[in-house]
C-alpha positions as CSV (number, residue, x, y, z in Angstrom):
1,X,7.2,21.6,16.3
2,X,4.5,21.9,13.6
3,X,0.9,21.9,14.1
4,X,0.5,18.1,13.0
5,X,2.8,17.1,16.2
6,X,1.3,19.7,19.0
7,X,-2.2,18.4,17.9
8,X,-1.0,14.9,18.1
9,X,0.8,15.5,21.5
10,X,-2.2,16.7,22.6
11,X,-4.6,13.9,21.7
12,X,-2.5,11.0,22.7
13,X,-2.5,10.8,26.5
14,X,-6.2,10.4,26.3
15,X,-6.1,8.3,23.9
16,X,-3.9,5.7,25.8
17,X,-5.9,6.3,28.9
18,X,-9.0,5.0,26.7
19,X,-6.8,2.3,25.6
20,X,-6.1,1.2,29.2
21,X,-9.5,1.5,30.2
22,X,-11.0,-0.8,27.2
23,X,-8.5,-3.3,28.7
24,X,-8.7,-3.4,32.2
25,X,-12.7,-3.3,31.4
26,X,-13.2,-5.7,28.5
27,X,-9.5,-7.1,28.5
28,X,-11.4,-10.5,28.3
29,X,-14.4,-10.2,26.2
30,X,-14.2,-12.1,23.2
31,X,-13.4,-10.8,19.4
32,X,-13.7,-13.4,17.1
33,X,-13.6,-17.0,17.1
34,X,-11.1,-19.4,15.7
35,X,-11.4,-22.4,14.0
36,X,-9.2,-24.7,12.1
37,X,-11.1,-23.5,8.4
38,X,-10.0,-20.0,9.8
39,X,-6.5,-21.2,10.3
40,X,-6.0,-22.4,6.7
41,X,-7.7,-19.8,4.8
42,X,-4.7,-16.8,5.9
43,X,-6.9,-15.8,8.9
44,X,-9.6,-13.9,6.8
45,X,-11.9,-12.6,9.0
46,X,-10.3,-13.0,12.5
47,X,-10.7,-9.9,14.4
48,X,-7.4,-9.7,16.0
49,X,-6.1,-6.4,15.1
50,X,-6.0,-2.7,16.2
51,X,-6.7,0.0,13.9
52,X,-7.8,3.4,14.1
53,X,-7.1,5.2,11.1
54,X,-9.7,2.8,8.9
55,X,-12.7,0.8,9.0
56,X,-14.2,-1.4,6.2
57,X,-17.9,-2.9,6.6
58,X,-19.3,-5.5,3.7
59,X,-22.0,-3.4,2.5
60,X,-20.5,-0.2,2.7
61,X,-16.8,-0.4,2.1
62,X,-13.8,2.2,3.3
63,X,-14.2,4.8,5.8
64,X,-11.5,7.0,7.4
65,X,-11.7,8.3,10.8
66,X,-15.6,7.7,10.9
67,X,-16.0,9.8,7.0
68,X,-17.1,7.2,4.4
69,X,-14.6,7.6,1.5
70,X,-16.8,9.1,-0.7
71,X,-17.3,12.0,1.4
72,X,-14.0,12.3,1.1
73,X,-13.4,12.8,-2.8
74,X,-12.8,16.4,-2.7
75,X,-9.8,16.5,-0.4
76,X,-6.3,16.3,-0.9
77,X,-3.5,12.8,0.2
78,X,-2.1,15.5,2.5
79,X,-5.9,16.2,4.4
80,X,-6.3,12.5,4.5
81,X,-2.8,11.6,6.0
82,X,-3.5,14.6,8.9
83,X,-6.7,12.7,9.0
84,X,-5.2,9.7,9.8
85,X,-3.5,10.9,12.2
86,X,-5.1,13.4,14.5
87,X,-9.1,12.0,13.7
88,X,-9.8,15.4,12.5
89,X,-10.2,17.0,8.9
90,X,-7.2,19.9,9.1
91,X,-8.6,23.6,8.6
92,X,-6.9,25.7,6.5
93,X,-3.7,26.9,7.8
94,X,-2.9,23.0,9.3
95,X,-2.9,22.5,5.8
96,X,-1.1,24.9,4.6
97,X,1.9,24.2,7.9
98,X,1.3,20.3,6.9
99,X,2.3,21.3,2.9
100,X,5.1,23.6,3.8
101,X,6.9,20.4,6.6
102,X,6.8,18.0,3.6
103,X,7.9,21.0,1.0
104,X,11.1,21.3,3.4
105,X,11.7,18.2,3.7
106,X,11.6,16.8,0.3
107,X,15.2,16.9,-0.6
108,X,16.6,13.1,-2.1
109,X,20.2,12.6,-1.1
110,X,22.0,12.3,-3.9
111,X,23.3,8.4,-3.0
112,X,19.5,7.4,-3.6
113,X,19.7,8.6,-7.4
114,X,23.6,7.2,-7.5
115,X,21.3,3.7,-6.2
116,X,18.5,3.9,-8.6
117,X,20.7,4.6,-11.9
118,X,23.3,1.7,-10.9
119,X,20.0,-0.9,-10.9
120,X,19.5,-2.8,-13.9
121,X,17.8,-1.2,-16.4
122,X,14.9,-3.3,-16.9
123,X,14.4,-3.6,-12.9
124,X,10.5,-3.8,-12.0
125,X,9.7,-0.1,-10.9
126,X,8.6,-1.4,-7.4
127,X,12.0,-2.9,-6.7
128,X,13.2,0.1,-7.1
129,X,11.1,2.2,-5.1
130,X,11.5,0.1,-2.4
131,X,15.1,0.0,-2.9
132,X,15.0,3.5,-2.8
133,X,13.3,3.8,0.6
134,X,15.7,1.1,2.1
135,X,18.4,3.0,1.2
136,X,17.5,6.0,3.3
137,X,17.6,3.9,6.3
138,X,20.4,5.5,7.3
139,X,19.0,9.0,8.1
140,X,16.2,7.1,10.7
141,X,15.9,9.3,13.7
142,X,13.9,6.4,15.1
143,X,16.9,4.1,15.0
144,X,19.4,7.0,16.3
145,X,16.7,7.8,19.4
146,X,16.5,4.8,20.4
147,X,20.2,3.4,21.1
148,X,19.7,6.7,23.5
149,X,17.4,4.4,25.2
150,X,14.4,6.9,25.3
151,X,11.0,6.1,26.9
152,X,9.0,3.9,24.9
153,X,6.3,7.0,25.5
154,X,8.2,8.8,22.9
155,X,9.0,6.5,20.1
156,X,5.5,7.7,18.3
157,X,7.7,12.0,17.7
158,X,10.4,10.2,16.0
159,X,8.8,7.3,14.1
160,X,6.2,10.8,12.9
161,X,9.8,12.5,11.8
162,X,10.6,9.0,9.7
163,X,7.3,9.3,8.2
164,X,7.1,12.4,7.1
165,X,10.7,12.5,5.5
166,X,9.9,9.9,3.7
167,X,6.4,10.6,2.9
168,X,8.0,14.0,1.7
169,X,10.7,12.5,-0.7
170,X,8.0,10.0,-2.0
171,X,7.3,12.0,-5.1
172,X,10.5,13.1,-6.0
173,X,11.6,9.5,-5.9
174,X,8.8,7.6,-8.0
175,X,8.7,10.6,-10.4
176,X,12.9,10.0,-11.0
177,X,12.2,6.1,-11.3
178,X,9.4,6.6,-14.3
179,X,12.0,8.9,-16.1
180,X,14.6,6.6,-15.4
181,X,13.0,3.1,-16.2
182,X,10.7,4.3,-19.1
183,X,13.5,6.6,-20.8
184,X,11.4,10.0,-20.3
185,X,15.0,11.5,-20.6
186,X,16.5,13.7,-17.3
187,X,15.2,13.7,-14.2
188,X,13.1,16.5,-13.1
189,X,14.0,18.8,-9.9
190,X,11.5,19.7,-7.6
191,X,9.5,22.9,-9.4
192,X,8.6,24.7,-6.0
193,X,5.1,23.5,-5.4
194,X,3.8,22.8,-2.2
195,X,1.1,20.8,-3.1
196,X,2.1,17.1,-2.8
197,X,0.1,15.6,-5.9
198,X,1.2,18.8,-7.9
199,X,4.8,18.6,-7.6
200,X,4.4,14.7,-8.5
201,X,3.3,15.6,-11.9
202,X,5.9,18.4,-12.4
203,X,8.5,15.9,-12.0
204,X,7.1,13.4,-14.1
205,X,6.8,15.8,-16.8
206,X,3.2,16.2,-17.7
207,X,2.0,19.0,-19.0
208,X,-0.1,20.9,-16.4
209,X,-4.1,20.4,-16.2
210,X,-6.5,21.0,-13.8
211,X,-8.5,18.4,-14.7
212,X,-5.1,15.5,-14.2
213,X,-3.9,17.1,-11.0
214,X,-7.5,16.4,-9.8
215,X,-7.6,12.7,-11.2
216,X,-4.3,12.4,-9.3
217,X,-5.4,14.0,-6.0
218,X,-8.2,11.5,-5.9
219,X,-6.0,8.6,-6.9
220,X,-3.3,9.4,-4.4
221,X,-6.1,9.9,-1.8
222,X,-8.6,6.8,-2.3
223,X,-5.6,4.4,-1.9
224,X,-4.8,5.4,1.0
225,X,-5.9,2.6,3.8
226,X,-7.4,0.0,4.4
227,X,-7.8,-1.0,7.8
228,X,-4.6,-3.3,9.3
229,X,-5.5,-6.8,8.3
230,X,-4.1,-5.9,4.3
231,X,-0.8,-8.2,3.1
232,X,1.2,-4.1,3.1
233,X,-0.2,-2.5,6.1
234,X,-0.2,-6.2,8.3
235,X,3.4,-6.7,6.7
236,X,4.8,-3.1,8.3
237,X,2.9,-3.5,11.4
238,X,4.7,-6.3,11.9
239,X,8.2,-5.5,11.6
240,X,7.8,-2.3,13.4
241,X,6.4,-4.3,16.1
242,X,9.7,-5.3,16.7
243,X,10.8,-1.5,17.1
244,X,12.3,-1.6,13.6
245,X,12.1,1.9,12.2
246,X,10.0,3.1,9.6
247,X,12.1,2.7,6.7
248,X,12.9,-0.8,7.0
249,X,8.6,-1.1,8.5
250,X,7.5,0.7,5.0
251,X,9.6,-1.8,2.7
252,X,9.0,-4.5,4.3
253,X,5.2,-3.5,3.7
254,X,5.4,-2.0,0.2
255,X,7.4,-5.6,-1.0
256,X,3.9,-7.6,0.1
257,X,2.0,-4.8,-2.2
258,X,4.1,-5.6,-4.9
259,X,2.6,-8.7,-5.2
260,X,-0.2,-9.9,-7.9
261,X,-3.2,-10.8,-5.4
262,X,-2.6,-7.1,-3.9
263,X,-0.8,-4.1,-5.5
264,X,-0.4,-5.7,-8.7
265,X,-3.9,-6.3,-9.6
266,X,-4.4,-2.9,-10.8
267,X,-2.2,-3.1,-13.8
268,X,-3.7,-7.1,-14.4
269,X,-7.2,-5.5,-14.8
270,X,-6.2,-2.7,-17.5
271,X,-4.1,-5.6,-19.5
272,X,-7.2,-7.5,-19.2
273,X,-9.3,-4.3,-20.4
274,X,-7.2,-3.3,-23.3
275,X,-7.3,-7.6,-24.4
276,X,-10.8,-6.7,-24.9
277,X,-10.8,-3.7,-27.0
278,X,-7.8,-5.5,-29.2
279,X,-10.1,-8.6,-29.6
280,X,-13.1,-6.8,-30.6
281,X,-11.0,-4.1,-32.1
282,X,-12.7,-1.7,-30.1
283,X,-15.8,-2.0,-27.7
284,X,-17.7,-4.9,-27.7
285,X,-21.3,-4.9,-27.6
286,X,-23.3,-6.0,-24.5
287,X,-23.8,-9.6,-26.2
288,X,-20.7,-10.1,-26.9
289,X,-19.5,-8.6,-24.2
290,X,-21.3,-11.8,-22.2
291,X,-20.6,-14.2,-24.1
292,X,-17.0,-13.5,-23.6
293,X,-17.2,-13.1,-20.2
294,X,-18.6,-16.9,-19.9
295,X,-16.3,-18.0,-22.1
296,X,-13.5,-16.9,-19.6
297,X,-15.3,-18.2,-16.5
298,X,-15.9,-21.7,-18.2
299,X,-12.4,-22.1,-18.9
300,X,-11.7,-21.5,-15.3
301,X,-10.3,-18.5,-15.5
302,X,-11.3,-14.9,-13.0
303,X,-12.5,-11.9,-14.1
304,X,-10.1,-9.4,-13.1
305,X,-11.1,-6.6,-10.8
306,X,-14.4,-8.1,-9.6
307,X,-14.7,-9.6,-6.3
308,X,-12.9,-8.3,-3.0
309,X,-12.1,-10.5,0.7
310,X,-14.2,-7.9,2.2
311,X,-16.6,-6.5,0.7
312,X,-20.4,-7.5,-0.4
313,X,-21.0,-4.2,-2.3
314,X,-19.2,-2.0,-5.3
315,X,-16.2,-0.8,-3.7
316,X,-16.9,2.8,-3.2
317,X,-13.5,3.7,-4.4
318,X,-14.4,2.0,-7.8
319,X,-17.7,4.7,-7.5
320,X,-15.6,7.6,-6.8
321,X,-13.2,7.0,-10.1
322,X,-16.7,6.4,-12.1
323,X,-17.8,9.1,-11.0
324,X,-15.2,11.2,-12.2
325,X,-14.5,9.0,-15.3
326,X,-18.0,9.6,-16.1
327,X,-17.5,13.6,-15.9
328,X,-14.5,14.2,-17.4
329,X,-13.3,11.9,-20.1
330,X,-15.2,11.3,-23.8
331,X,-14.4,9.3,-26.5
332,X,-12.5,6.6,-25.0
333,X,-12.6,2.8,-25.8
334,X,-10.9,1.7,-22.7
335,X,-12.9,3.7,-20.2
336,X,-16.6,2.5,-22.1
337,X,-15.7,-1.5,-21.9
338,X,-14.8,-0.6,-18.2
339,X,-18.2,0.7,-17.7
340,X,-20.3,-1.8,-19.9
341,X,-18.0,-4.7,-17.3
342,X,-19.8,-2.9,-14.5
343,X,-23.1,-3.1,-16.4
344,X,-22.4,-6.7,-17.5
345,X,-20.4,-8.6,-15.3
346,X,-22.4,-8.6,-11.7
347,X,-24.8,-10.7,-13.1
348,X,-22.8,-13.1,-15.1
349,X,-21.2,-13.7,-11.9
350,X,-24.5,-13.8,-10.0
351,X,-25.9,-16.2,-12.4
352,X,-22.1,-18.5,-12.5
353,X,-22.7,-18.9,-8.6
354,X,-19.1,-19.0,-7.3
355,X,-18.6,-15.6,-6.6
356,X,-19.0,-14.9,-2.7
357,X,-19.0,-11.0,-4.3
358,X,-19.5,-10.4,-7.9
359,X,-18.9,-6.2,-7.6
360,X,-16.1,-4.5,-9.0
361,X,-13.0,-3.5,-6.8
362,X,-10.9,-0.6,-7.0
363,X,-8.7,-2.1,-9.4
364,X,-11.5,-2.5,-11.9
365,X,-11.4,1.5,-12.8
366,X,-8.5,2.9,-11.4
367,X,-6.2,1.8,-14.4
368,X,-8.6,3.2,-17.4
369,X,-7.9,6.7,-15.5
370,X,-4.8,6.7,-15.6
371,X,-4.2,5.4,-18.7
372,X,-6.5,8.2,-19.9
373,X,-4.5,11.0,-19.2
374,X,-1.0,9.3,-20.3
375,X,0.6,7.1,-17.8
376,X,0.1,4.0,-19.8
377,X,3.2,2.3,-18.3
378,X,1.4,-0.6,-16.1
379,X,4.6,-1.6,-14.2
380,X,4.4,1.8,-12.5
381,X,0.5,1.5,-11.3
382,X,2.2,-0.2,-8.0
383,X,4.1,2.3,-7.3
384,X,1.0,5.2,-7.6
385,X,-0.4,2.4,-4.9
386,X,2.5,2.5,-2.8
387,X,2.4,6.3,-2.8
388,X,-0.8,6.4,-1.7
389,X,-0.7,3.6,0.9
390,X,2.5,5.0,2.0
391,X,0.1,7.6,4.3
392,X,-1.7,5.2,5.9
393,X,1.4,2.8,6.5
394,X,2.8,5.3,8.1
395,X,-0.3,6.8,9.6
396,X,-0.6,3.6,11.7
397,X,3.2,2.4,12.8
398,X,3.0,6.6,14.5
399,X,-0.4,5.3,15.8
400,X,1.2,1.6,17.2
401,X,4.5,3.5,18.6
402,X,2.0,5.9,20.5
403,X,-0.3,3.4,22.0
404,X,2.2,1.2,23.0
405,X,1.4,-1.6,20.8
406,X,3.4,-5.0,22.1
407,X,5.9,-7.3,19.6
408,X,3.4,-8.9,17.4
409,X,3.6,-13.2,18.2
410,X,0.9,-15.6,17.2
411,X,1.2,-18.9,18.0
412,X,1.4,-21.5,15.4
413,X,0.2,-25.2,15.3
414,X,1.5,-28.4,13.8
415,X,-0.8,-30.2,11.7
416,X,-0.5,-32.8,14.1
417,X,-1.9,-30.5,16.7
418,X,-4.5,-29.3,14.7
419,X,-5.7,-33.3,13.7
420,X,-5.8,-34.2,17.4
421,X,-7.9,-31.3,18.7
């Protein structure tokens, strides 16, 4: 048993008692209420949900456990995920025995690569990262516990040993599917490093920097929740409410991120970036800038990367990649219209009026990074996402299997129903 597990074993039983408590206490104090706009506009809003792992307020955006995210820059995807889960920061050697159970268990069976290279060649890269992961359902230990009809008190150990092999093989496996679907030539083995971000960029065959394992770090560690009520993280909460095992929970959340109003948006705002610097034929001035920007609103059209169903502020996560933007890369057309948007755009959609938020998301800066330091295939940005989100995915079905959470059921209404209330 590693450290993650003993320090989880430990802090569960109180935290169902609390659970309990809260219930038998408050079981009937009220949430959120429901009305028939709510019903129609995907449930935005309702507090219905349970999660621990995030938060996200309006006018301050992401925290984890209680740290705002931007106290958080300087820390690795694997701190993050043992934040997650236990509530606490790990110290050094939880690290370090965090590092070393992902480094052992990061072996892809070989039928996964036999899988990827018998997909069509011009597959989108997220149908074959999910593929991948499906195809591994076979090694669940979650599945294999529980036709031994164990205690619903233990389904959180195995549904942890799910997560972590596949959060361990998660590198390997998008790093083979960029070599394979953008003809990088051979796939890379594993070069021996612990560190999960580091052994990511071995395999994708970068060359090493400092400065590119740090942009990656804080990529793979920004994404990495946000709270339940998200299309991905709502989606796998879902099916594992119904005891199905990680693998098939993960997909099943990782498909809904594929999509173009979530995980997509990413590489929609760098297309929509590098239009700009092609139509200009490099970067606009602020004028121009503006006008265009009208132009596009007045033909109905969005700006991409501004706006977010939460949040009234800049998305601290869009901060954190400014911030380092801003410190570490010159000379670039791509990043400088990103940051004259940010200068520009807020108040063209201030002054247009039908923004509810006119502040960039994360999606509005993330892109220009990456494309930066090399990866300038967009199709893959979803599956950096997915990595990333993976942690908290996964952070949360341990979390639901521990706590007991129940088969999730709304109830639906007719549109009958709904006329005649």
């Amino acid at each position: 048993m590693g450290k993650l597990e003993e320090n989880l074993a430990k802090k569960i039983p109180n935290w169902r008692y609390n659970y309990r408590k809260l219930i038998d206490e408050k079981g009937d104090h009220v949430t959120s209420t429901v009305t028939i706009e709510k019903a129609f506009s995907g449930m935005r809003g309702v507090k219905g949900m349970i999660c621990d792992t995030s938060s996200v307020t309006a006018d301050a955006g992401l925290h984890v456990r209680g740290h705002h995210i931007l106290d958080l820059v300087h820390i690795k995807p694997e701190e993050v995920l043992y934040l997650m889960l236990v509530g606490e920061l790990p110290n050094k050697e939880e690290l370090e025995d965090l590092q070393k159970c992902l480094h052992s268990r990061s072996e892809v069976p070989q039928y996964v690569w036999d899988v990827l290279n018998s997909m069509p060649k011009d597959s989108h890269p997220m149908a074959m990262f999910n593929t991948a992961i499906l195809s591994m359902q076979k090694e669940s230990k979650f599945a294999k516990v529980y036709d031994l009809v164990i205690s619903k008190n233990d389904y959180w150990e195995s549904t942890l040993v799910d997560g972590l092999n596949i959060i361990a093989k998660l590198p390997a496996i998008a790093a083979a599917i960029y070599r394979l679907r953008f003809n990088k030539g051979e796939r890379l083995e594993h070069a021996g490093s612990e560190d999960w971000s580091e052994s990511f960029l071995q395999m994708l065959g970068f060359e090493e920097s400092d400065e590119m394992l740090k942009m990656m770090q804080l990529y793979l560690m920004l994404h990495c929740d946000h709270e339940g009520g998200n299309v991905s993280t709502f989606s796998a909460l879902t099916v594992n409410s119904a005891l199905s095992d990680p693998y098939y929970s993960l997909s099943a959340g990782l498909n809904g991120l594929a999509g173009p109003l979530h995980g997509l948006a990413n590489q929609n705002n760098l297309k929509f970036v590098l239009g700009i610097v092609e139509h200009f034929k490099g970067v606009p001035s602020n004028q121009d800038l503006k006008a265009f920007a009208w132009d596009r609103l007045n033909s109905g059209r969005v700006i991409p990367g501004y706006g977010h169903a939460v949040l009234r502020c800049p998305d601290p996560r869009f901060t954190a990649f400014m911030g380092f933007g801003k410190e570490h890369i010159q000379d670039c057309e791509v990043f400088d219209v990103v940051t004259k948007l940010f200068d520009i755009i807020p108040d063209v959609l201030k002054e247009h009026g039908k923004a509810k938020n006119p502040w960039p998301n994360v999606d509005a800066a993330s892109g220009s990074l990456l494309y930066y330091y090399g990866l300038k295939e967009f199709e893959f940005y979803t599956v950096l996402f997915s990595m990333s989100r993976s942690l908290g995915i996964i952070s949360q079905l341990v979390l639901s299997r521990a706590m007991g959470l129940p088969l999730t059921r709304p109830k639906s209404l007719t549109f009958e129903a709904l006329n005649n209330l």
